[in-house]
C-alpha positions in Angstrom: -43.2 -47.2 -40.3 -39.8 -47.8 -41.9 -39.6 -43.8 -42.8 -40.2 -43.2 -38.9 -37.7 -45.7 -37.7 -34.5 -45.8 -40.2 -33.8 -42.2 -38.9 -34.1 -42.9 -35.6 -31.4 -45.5 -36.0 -29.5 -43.5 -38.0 -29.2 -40.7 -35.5 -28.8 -43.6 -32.4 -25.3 -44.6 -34.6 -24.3 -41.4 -34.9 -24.3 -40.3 -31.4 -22.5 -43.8 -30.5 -20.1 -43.0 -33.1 -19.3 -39.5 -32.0 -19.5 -40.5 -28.6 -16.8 -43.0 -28.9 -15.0 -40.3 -31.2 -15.1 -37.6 -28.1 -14.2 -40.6 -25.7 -11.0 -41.6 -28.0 -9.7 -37.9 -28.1 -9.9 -37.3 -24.5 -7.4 -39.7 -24.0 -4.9 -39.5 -27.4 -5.4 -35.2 -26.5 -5.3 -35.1 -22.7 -3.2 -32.6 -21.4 -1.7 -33.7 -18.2 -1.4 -31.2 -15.6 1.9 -31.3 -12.9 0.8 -32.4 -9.3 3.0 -29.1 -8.4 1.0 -26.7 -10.2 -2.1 -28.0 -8.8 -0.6 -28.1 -5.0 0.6 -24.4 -5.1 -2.7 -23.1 -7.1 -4.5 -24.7 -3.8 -2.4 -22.8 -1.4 -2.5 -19.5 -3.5 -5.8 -17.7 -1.8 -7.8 -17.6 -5.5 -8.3 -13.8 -5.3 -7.2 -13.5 -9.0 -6.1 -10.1 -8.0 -3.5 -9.9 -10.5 -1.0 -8.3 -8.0 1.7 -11.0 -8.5 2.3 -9.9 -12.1 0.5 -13.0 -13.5 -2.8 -13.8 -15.2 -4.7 -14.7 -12.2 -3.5 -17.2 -9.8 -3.7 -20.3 -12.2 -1.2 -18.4 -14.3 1.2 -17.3 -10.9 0.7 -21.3 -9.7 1.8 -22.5 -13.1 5.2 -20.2 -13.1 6.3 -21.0 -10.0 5.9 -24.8 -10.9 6.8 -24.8 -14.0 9.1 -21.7 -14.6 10.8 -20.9 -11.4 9.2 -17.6 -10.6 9.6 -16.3 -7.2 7.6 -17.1 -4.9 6.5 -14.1 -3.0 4.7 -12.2 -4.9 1.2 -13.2 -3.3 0.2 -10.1 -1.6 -3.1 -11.1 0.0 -1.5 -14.4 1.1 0.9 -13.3 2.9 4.0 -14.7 4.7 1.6 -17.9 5.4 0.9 -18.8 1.5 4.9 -18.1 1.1 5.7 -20.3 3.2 3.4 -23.5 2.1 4.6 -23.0 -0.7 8.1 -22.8 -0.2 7.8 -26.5 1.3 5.0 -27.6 -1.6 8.6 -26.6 -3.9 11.4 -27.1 -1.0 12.4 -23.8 -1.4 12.7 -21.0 1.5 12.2 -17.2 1.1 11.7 -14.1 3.0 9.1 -12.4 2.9 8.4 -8.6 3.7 6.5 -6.5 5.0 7.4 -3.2 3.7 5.0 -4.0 0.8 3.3 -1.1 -1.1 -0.7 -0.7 -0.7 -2.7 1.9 -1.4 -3.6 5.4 0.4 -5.5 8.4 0.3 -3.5 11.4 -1.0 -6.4 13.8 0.1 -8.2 14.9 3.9 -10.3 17.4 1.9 -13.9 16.6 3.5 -16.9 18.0 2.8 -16.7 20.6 5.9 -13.1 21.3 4.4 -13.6 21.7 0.7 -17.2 23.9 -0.8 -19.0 22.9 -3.6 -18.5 24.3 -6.8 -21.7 23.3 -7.8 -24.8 20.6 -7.3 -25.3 18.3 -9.9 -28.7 16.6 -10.1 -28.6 14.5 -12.7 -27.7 10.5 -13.3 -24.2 10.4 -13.6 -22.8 8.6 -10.5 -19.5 8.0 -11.2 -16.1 9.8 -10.2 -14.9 10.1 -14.0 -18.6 11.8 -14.9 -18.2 14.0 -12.0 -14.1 14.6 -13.2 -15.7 15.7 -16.7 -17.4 19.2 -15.0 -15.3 21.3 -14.0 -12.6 18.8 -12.2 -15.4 17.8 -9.8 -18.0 19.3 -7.6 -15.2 20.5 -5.2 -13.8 23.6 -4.9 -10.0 21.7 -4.9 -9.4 20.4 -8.4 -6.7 18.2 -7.0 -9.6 16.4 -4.5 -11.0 12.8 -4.0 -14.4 13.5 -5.8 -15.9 10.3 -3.3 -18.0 8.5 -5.7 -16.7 5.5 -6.0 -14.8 4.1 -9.3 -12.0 2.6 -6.9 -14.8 0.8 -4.8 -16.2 -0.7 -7.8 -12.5 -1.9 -8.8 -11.3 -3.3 -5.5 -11.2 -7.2 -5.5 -10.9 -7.5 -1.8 -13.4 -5.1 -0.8 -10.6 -3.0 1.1 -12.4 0.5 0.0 -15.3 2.1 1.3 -16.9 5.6 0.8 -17.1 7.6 4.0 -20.0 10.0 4.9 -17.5 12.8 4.7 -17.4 12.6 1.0 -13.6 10.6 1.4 -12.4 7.1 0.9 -11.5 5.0 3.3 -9.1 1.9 2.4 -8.2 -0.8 4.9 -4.2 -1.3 4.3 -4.4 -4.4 5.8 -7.0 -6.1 2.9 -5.1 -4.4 0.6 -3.8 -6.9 -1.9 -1.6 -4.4 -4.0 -3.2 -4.9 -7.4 -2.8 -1.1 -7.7 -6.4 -1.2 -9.6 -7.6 1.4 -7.9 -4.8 4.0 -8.9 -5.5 3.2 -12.6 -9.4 4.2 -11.8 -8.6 6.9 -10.1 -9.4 10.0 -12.8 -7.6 12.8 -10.3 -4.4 10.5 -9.7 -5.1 11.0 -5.8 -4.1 7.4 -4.6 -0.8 6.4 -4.4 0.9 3.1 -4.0 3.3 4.0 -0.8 5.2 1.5 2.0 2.4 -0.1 4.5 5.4 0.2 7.0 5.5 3.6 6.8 3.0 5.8 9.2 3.7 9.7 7.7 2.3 10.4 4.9 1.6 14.0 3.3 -2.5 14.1 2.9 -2.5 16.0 0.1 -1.9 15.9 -3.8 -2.5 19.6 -4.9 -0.1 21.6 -7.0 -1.3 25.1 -6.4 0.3 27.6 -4.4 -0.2 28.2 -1.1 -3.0 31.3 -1.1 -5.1 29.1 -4.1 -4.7 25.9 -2.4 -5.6 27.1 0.8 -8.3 28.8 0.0 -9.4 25.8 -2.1 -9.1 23.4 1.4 -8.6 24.2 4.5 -6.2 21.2 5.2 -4.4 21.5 2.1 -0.3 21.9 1.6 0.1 24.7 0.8 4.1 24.6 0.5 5.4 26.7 2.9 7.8 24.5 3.6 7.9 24.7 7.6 8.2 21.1 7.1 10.8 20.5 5.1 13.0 22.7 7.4 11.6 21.4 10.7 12.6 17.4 9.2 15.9 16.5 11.6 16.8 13.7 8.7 16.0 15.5 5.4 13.3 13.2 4.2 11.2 16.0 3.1 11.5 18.1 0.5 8.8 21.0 -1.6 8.4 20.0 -5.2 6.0 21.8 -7.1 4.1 23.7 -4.4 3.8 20.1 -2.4 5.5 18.1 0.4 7.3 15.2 -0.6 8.3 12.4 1.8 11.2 10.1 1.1 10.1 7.0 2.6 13.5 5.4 2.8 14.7 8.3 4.7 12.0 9.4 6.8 12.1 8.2 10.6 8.5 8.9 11.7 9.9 11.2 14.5 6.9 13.2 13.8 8.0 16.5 14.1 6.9 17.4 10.9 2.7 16.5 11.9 2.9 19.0 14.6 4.7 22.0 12.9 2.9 21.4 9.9 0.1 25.0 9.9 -2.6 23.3 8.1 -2.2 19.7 9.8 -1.7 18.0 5.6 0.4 15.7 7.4 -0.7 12.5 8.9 0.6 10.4 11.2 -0.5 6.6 12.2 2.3 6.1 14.4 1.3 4.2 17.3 4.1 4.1 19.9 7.0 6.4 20.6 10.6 5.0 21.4 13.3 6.5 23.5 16.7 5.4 23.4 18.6 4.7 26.7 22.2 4.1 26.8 23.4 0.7 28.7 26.3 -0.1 30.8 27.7 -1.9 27.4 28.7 1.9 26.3 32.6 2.5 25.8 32.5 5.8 24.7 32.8 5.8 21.4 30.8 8.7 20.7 29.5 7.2 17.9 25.6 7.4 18.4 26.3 11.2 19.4 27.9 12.0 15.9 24.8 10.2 14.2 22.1 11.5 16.5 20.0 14.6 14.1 19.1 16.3 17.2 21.7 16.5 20.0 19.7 14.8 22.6 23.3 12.4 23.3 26.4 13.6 25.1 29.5 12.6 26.5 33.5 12.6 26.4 35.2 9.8 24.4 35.8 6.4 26.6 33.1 8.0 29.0 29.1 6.4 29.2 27.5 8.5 27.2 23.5 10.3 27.9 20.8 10.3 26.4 18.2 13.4 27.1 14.7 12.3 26.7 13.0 15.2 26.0 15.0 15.8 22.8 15.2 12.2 22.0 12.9 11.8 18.7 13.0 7.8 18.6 14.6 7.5 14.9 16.7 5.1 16.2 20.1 6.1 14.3 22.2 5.9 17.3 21.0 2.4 17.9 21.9 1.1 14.6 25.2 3.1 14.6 25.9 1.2 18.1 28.6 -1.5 17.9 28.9 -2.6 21.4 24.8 -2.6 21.2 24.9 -0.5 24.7 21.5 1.5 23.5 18.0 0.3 23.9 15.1 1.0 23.1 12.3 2.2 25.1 8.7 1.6 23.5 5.5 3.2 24.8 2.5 2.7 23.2 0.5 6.2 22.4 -2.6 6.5 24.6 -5.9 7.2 21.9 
């Protein structure tokens, strides 16, 4: 009996031992944590996206706290998260929204591109198809479509379309720049949200190989570049090149470009209109790329609609702030 019961005791003192043990060093070894850190990790979205820099958002809430970092680096939070926590701190910042997210450098559908061949076998994946032959379409510069940057995505912002193109949702877009790394034929680009034109292609061959590769390829004739009133475009290496800084979204690239490699989501066009404020200082006629204003010095100048191309130079060249703007949505 006493063989069966002196090692039951013996264990029962041991756990009460190394209970108390565990209890004692939970207390000498707690690690407080600052009320701050836990008030801005609660307002950051949890995403872990990794977008802000940081090691999740633990490691983001902890550097704001703790280390002064800037608060604005939460893209899928937003101006909203910026702001709680600017008052969780008692700090104010602005935030903006010419953020970087991610787009499509490729229109090359199915219908647009042929196969270079039909592959039958288990591999599934973009970098397996990137492995034969630069992919299965005839455009070695081409979204192959299978997938790697949906499988990366920690918002869920990318899709797979039926025309064998991705689809990504700007607006989910957190700007974790994820999908660029997966990417294995560099075809997504991190590029301004704020900006509407973007050139839908990433190809490097010239114009008779790259058209006959896609029908909506560049193919670097550079119609566009010569057609842009602002010179925001320019042909490096067989491809348009869009300075987003300079660029005005006047869109007359889109429609002179032969092949249509240009896209436009620009949703409303503006017309400037000169006020009664004018004094005729002929400034916004100096600035205006296109001619569309006119007038004598210390005479109300005109504006002609029809050439007007909305890139709003003359307006922010105005002192007296005697041009508006006229907005009209585009009809779908």
């Amino acid at each position: 009996m006493n063989g069966i019961l002196m090692p039951a005791i013996l264990l029962g003192v041991t756990g009460l031992v190394m209970g108390l043990f565990l209890a004692f060093a939970s207390k000498k070894f707690e690690v407080e944590v600052d009320p701050k850190v836990e008030a801005v990790l609660g307002a950051l979205p949890g995403v872990n996206c990794g977008a802000c820099g940081y090691p999740g958002c633990a490691g983001y809430a902890e550097a704001i706290a703790l280390h002064g970092a800037e608060i604005t680096f939460c893209a899928p939070g937003g101006a909203a998260v910026v702001a709680q926590i600017g008052e969780i701190m008692g700090v104010s910042a602005q935030t903006s929204e010419n953020r970087n997210v991610a787009k499509l450098l490729c229109a090359g559908t199915c219908a647009d591109t042929t196969q270079k061949y039909v592959y039958s076998g288990s591999l599934t994946t973009c970098a397996s198809y990137a492995l034969y032959s630069g992919g299965d379409k005839s455009c070695n510069y081409a979204c192959i479509g299978k997938g790697d940057c949906v499988a990366v995505c920690p918002v869920n912002a990318i899709t797979v379309n039926a025309n064998g193109l991705v689809d990504i949702d700007e607006d989910k877009c957190v700007s974790c720049s994820k999908c660029v790394k997966e990417c294995p034929k560099k075809v997504i680009a991190m590029l301004p949200h704020n900006k509407k034109v973007t050139v839908k292609c990433a190809s490097l061959e010239k114009g008779p190989a790259a058209k006959k590769a896609c029908k909506v390829a560049c193919i670097g004739c550079g119609i566009c570049e010569k057609t842009c009133p602002v010179n925001a475009i320019k042909i490096e290496n067989n491809l348009a090149k869009i300075d987003a800084d300079m660029c005005v979204e006047c869109g007359l690239c889109v429609a002179k470009c032969p092949t249509k490699a240009i896209e436009s989501k620009v949703t409303e066009t503006v017309k400037a209109a000169i006020n009664d404020r004018c004094v005729g200082c002929t400034m916004c006629a100096k600035v205006c790329p296109v001619g569309a204003i006119t007038g004598s010095l210390r005479e109300k100048h005109v504006v002609d609609a029809e050439k007007c191309i909305g890139c709003k130079l003359c307006y922010q060249a105005c002192k007296p702030k005697a041009i508006d703007l006229i907005v009209t949505p585009i009809k779908k």
